[in-house]
FIPAFI-23419 format. One record per residue (C-alpha): x, y, z. Coordinates in pm, whole numbers, padded with zeros to 5 digits, always signed. Layout:
% FIPAFI-23419
XYZ/...
***
This chain:
% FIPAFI-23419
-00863-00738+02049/-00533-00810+02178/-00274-00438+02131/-00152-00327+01819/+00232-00262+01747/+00137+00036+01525/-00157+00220+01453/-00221+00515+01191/-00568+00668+01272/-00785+00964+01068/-00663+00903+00741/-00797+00825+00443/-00720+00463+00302/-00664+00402-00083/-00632-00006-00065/-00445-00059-00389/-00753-00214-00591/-00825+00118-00762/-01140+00168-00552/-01193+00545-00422/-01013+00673-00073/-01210+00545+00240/-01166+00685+00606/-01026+00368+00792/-00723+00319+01094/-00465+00084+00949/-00299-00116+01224/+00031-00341+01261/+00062-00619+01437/+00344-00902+01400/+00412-00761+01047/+00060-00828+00893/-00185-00542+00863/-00538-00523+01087/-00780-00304+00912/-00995-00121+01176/-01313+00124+01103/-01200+00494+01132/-01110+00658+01488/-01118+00319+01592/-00944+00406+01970/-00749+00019+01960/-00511+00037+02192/-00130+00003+02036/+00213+00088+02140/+00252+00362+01891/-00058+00579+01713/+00028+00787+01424/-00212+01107+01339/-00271+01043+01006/-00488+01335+00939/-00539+01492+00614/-00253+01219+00485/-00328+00891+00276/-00202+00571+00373/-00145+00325+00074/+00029-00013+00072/+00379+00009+00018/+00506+00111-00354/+00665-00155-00604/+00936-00073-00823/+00923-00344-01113/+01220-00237-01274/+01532-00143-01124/+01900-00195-01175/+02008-00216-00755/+02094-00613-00796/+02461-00493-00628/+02410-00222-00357/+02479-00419-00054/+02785-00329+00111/+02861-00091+00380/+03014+00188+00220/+02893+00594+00257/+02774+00605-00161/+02610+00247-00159/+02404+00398+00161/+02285+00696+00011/+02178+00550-00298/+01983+00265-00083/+01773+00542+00075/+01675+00730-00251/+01398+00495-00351/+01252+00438+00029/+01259+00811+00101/+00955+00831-00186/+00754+00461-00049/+00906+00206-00261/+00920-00085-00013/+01010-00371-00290/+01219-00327-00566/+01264-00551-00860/+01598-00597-00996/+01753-00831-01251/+01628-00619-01545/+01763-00563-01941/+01921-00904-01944/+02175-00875-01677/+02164-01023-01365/+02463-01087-01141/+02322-01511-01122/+02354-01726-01212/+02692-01766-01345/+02842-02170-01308/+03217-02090-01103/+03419-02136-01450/+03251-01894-01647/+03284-01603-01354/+03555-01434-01557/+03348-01293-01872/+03037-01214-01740/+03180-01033-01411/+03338-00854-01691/+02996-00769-01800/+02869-00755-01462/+03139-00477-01383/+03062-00236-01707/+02641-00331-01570/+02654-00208-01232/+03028-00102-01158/+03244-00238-00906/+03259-00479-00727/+03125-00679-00997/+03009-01000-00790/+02911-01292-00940/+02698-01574-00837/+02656-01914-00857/+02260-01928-00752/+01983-01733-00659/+01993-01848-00305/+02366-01771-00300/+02289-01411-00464/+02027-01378-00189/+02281-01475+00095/+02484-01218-00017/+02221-00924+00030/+02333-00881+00409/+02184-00727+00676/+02212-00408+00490/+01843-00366+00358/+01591-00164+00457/+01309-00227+00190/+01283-00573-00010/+01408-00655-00342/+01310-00976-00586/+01513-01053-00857/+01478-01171-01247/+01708-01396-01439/+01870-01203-01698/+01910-01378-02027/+02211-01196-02131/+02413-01330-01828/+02248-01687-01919/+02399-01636-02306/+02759-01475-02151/+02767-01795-01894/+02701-02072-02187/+02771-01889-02505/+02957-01599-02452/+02943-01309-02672/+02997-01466-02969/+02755-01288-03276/+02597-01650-03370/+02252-01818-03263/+02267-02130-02968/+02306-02429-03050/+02074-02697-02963/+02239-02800-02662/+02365-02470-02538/+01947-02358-02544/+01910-02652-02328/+02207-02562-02082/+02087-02263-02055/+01681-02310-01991/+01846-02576-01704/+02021-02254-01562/+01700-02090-01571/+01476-02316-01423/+01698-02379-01114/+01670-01999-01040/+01326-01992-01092/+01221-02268-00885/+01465-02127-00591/+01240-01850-00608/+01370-01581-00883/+01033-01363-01016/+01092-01432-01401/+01265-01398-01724/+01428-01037-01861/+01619-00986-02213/+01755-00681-02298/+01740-00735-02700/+01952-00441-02755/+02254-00560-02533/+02529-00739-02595/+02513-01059-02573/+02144-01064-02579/+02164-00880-02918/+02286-01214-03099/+01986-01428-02963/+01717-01561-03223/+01401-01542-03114/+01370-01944-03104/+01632-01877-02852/+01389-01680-02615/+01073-01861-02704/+01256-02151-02538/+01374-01959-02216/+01009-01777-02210/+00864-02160-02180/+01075-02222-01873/+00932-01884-01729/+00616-01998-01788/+00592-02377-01693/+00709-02149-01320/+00406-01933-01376/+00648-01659-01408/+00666-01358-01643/+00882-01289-01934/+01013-00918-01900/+01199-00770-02198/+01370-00475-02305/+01234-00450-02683/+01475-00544-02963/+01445-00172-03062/+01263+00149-02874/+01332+00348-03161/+01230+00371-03539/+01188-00059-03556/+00987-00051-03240/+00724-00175-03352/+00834-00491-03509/+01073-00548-03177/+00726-00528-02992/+00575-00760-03288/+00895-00985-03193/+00806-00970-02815/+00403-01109-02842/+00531-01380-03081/+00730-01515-02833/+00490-01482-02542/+00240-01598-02702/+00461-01877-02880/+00595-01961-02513/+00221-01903-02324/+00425-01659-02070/+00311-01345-01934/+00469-01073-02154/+00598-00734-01948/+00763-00481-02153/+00936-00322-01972/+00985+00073-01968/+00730+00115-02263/+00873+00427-02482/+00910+00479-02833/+01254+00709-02851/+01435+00962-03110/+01205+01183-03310/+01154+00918-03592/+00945+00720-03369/+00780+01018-03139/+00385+00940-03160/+00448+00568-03173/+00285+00481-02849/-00057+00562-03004/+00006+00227-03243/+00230+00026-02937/-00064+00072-02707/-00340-00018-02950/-00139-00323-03059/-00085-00425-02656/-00510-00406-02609/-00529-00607-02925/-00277-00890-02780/-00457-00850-02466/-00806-00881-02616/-00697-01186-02796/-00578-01343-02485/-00220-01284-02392/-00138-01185-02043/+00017-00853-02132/+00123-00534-01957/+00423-00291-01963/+00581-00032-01716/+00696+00301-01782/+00948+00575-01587/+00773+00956-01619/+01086+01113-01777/+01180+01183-02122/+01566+01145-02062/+01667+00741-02063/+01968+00605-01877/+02219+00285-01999/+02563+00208-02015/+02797+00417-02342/+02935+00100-02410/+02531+00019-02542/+02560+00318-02799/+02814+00151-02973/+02772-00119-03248/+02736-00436-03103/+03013-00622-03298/+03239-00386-03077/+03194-00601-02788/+03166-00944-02923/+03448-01086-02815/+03367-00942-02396/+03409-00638-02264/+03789-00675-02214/+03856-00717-02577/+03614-00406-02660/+03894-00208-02477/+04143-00308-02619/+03948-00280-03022/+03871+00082-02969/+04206+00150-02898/+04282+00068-03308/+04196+00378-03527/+04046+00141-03827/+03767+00035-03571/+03667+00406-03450/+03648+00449-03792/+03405+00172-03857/+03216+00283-03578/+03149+00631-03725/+03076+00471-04055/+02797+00232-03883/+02696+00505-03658/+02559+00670-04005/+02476+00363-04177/+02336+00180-03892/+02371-00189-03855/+02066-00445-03940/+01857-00536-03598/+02078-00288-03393/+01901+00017-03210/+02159+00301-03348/+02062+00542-03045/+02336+00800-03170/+02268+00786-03542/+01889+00836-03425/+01961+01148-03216/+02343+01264-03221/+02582+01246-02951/+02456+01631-02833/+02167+01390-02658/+02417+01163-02495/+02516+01322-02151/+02759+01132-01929/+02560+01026-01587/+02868+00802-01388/+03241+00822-01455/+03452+00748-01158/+03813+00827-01285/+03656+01087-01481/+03435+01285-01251/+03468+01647-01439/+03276+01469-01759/+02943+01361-01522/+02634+01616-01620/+02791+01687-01973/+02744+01555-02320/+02965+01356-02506/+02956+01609-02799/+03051+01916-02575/+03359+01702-02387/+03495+01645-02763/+03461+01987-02834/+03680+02108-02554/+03925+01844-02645/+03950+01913-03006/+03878+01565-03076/+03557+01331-03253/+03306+01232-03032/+03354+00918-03120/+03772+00952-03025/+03618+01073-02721/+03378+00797-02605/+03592+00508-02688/+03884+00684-02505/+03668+00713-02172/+03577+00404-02212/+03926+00252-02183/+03962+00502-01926/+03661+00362-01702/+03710-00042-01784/+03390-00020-01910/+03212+00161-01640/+03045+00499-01774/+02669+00532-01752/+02529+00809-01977/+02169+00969-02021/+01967+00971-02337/+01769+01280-02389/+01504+01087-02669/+01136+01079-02556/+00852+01318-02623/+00659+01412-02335/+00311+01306-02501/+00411+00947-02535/+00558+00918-02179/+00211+01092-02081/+00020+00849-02291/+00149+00514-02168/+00187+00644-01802/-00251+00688-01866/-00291+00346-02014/-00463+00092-01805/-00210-00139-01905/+00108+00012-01726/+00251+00009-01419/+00534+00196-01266/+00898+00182-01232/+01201+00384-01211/+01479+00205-01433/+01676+00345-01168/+02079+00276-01233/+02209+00379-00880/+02597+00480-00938/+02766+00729-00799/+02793+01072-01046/+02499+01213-01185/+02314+00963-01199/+01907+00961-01321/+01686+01163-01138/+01431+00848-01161/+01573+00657-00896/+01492+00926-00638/+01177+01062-00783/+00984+00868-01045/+00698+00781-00755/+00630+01123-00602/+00675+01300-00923/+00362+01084-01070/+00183+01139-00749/+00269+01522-00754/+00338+01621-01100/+00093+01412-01350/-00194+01313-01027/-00222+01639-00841/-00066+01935-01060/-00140+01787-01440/-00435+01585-01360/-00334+01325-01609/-00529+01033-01412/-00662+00987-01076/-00475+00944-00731/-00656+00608-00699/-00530+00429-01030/-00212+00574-00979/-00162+00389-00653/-00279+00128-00792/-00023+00118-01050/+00210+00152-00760/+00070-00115-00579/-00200-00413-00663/-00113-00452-00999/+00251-00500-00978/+00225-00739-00680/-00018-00960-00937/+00236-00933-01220/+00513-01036-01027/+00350-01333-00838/+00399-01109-00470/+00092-01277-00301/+00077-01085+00013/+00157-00737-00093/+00022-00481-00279/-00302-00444-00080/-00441-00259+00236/-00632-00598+00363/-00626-00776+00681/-00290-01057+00678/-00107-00882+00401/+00242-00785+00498/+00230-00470+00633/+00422-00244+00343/+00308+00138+00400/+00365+00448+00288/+00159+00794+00461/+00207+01075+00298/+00034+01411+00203/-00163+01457-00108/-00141+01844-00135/+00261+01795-00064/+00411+01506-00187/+00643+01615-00528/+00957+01510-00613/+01267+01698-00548/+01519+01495-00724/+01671+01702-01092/+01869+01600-01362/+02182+01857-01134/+02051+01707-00842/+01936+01360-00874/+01897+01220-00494/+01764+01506-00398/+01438+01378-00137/+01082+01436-00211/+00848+01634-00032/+00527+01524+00166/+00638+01125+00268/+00553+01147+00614/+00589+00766+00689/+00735+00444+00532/+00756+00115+00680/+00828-00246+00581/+00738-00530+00781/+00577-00372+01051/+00838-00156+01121/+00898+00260+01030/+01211+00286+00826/+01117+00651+00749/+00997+00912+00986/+00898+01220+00873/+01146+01183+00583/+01446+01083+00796/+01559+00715+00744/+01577+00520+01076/+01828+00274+01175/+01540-00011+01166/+01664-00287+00821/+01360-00538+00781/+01373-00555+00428/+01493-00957+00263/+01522-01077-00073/+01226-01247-00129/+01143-01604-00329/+00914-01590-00538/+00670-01912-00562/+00494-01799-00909/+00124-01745-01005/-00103-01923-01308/-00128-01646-01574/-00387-01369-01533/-00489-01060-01732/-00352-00779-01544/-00598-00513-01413/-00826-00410-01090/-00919-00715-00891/
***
């Protein structure tokens, strides 16, 4: 056998399928993986001890919000390394509805403006996916695939207007859509509680969801409503799936704010029944009970019909904060009223740049020391930020996140929103804290399913053909790390704080972490996706 690259040799081998550890040597050569019996002595440039560690293909985020962290700057950097630092060698962006493509050259203005209050600045736009793609530099270190967002479809052709497509706007927009897909984008996302996704019918996404699936691509949406109507927004979701024949991923299954805590036992039952009767169906889930989105979401969504520029300048006008408290307590039909379902006590600001003394504190407490209404408050840091504040949302029990984190229909993801601030703890510890906290310390399900949530299952979702699996030719994706170790380190005061126990990553062949440093080494691409016929997700 002609020399290895890289070999790891004396550990024990969990392949992604599910099946139980295994004592094998994992070896690297040109970027594809050689599986080798244990202690196998093959001669290779570089031999790991991989004693008492597990080696697992590399782990895949399937929802993320990192569509804009190229660039060379010290904060875009650091936030890049959170997510390899705990294994996650692909990411999967494009999530909620937003993506930053593809937006036609004369409609750049509006949705950048959405773009910007999405992600922050810069807010790029692009034409294409292989222009979005291009743009991704040299600056990666892990891979990242990419969804179309139907909310920057509806801003590009529609705008934010509150009314349903027409006709031929539907059809501009499924052409939009199936250019991206067939350039390689990995599916379809809505977010059903943002503006402008909000005002789409659900004719309007059956017809989208058909494109996605003619591409043998999923639909992935953010639910209509998480909260009290969840489940007739997950009701809304299988009708069109199953309307469309797509693949249906929810994505970061929850049922939020105490009206619906103890949901998931009815969400999950429903998602077996859909899946019994045929639908491709799965959903993902982040282990925390705090969520993350943009403040500009917890307002009514007739605030920001008009773009995000007009918003700013509506708030300003004391007859619309007052409407805003009124619908706040009245709520607004088909809108998820986050604050009226919790109270703005729960609502603690994550990322304001111009604002930095209000990141880690709730919205209620800043009013407070102001003398002023919480809603005062938001809609003047708002107008302060253009847009740009990301809060958290304190509004999940921990036995639903523990009960759809068990189901045999979810795999994971981090939801992460990487901005400067305070941002989540997620995007620097959802992986190791299921491995540590809810594998080794809670013992909520076994080290082997978990990886395979990690692993195998989202590769099959998402159409990633040679990932996701310890077997000879796959791309050689790893993560090493130490069973009796690995936890996460990252806290709600210190969110990119690094796990504990990673003792290797590396993408392509090639170790971008070391013993938890980050090496120099930037293999990671944006990778096309080519699509898959439909399959029931599950072990091989």
């Amino acid at each position: 056998m002609a020399r290895l690259d890289l070999v790891f040799t004396g550990g024990d081998v969990l392949d992604g399928t599910g099946a139980p550890a295994r004592p094998a040597d994992v070896g690297v050569r040109e970027g594809r993986l050689v599986l080798l019996p244990p202690f196998s002595g093959t001669p290779a440039a570089a031999v790991v001890d991989a004693a008492g560690l597990v080696v697992t293909p590399g782990f895949l985020d399937v929802h993320t919000h990192s569509d804009l962290l190229a660039g060379d700057d010290e904060q875009r950097e650091v936030l890049r390394r959170a997510p390899l630092l705990q294994g996650v060698t692909t990411e999967i962006c494009g999530n909620c509805g937003i993506s930053p493509f593809p937006v036609p050259p004369e409609r750049g203005g509006p949705v950048r403006e959405l773009i910007a209050a999405t992600f922050g600045p810069p807010a790029a736009a692009y034409a294409s996916f292989p222009e979005f793609a291009a743009a991704q530099g040299a600056a990666r270190r892990n891979h990242l695939a990419a969804l179309v967002g139907h909310g920057t479809l509806r801003a590009a052709v529609v705008g934010f207007a509150q009314r349903r497509a027409t006709p031929e706007e539907t059809r501009r927009m499924c052409g939009l859509l199936d250019e991206a897909l067939a350039a390689g984008a990995a599916g379809l996302s809505t977010g059903l509680i943002y503006s402008p996704g909000v005002n789409a019918g659900t004719d309007e996404v059956i017809a989208l969801a058909r494109v996605a699936a003619a591409h043998g691509k999923p639909y992935v949406t953010h639910l209509r409503d998480e909260m009290s109507q969840v489940e007739s927004a997950l009701e809304e979701a299988i009708e069109i799936a199953g309307a469309a024949g797509s693949a249906l991923q929810v994505s970061h299954h929850k049922t939020a704010g105490r009206r619906a805590w103890g949901a998931t036992v009815r969400t999950l039952a429903r998602l077996d029944r859909a899946r019994a009767d045929g639908l491709d169906v799965a959903c993902d889930v982040y282990p925390y009970t705090a969520g993350s989105t943009a403040l500009l979401a917890m307002l009514p969504p007739w605030v920001i019909a008009d773009g995000v520029s007009a918003m700013l300048a509506a708030v300003a006008d004391p007859a619309v904060r007052d409407r805003i408290r009124a619908d706040l307590v009245g709520g607004v039909p088909g809108w998820e009223n986050t604050v009226g379902n919790g109270g703005w006590d729960l609502i603690r600001v994550a990322s304001a740049p111009n604002n930095p003394d209000a990141q880690g504190h709730t919205i209620a407490d800043l009013a407070a020391a102001r003398g002023a209404d919480p809603v005062d408050y938001a809609c003047d840091l708002l107008a302060a930020e253009r847009g740009d504040v990301t809060i958290l949302s304190h509004s999940m029990h921990e036995d639903d996140v523990r009960r759809v984190l068990a189901s045999p229909l979810t795999m994971l993801c981090s939801d992460g929103v990487p901005k400067g601030g305070r941002p989540h703890p997620r995007w620097a510890g959802s992986f190791a804290r299921v491995l540590g906290h809810y594998v080794r310390d809670v013992g909520l399900l076994p080290l082997a399913d978990a990886v395979h949530k990690m692993t195998a299952m989202p590769a099959r979702r998402f159409g990633l053909r040679d990932r996701g699996l310890l077997a000879d030719g796959y791309a050689a994706d790893l993560v090493v790390f130490d069973p009796q170790r690995v936890a996460d380190g990252a806290t709600y005061d210190d969110p990119l704080a690094p796990p504990r126990g990673v003792r290797c990553v590396v993408v392509g062949g090639r170790v971008v972490v070391d013993r938890g440093e980050v090496t120099d080494t930037r293999p990671g691409r944006v990778l096309a996706v080519t699509g898959r016929k439909p399959a029931v997700p599950g072990r091989r």
